[in-house]
VOGU-3710 file (C-alpha; in Angstrom, 3 decimals, decimal comma):
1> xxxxxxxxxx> -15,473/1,154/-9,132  -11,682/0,586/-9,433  -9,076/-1,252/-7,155  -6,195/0,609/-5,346  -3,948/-1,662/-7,605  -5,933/-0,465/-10,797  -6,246/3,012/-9,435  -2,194/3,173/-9,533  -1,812/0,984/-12,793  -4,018/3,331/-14,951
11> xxxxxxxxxx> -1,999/6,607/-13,614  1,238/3,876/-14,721  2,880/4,481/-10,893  4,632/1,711/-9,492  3,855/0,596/-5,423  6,881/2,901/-4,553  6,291/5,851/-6,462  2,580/6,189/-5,276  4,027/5,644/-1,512  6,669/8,376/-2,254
21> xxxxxxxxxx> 3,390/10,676/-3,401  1,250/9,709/-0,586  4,075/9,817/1,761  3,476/6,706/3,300  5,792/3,574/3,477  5,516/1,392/0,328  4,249/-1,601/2,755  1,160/-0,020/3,234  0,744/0,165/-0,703  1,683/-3,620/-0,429
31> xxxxxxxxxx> -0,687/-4,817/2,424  -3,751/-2,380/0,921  -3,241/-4,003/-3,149  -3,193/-7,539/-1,111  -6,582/-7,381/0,799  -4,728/-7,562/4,208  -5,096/-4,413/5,667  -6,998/-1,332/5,441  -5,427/2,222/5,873  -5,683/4,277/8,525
41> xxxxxxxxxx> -8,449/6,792/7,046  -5,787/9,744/6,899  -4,057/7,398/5,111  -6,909/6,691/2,858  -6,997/10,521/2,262  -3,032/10,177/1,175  -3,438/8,017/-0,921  -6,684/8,694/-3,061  -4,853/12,348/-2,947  -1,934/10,885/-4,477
51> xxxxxxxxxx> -3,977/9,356/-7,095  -6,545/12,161/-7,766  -9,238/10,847/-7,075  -11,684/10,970/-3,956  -11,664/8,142/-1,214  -14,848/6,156/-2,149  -13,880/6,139/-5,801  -11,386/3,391/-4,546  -13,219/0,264/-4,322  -11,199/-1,297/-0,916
61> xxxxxxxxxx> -11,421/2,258/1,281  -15,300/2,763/-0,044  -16,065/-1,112/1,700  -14,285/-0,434/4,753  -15,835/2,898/5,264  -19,248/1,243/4,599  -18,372/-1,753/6,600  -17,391/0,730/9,467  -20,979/2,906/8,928  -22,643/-0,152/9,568
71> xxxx> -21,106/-1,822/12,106  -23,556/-2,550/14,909  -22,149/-0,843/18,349  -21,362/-2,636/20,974
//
């Protein structure tokens, strides 16, 4: 399973040319790559889009969809 930040390297697209693809704001690139926040799903769907791939092939946006299957209601 491969990063967001791999994900982008391997395709050789810089943070602002994948947010220009995905059209989303290049902070949300930033804030995914650094672990502190996780896309909106649609957003998810952008960006794995952008990159060709499907959502859970990204490592990050597979967790937090896991993490949010799981979650105990309360």
């Amino acid at each position: 399973m491969l990063t967001l930040r791999e994900l982008r390297l391997r395709r050789v697209l810089s943070q602002r040319e994948l947010a220009k693809r995905a059209g989303v704001v290049q902070r949300t690139i930033v804030e995914a790559e650094a672990g502190r926040q996780v896309p909106h799903p649609a957003t998810m769907r952008k960006l794995a889009e952008a990159l060709g791939v499907a959502v859970t092939d990204i490592d990050e946006f597979r967790r937090a969809i896991e993490h949010a299957v799981t979650r105990p209601t309360t």
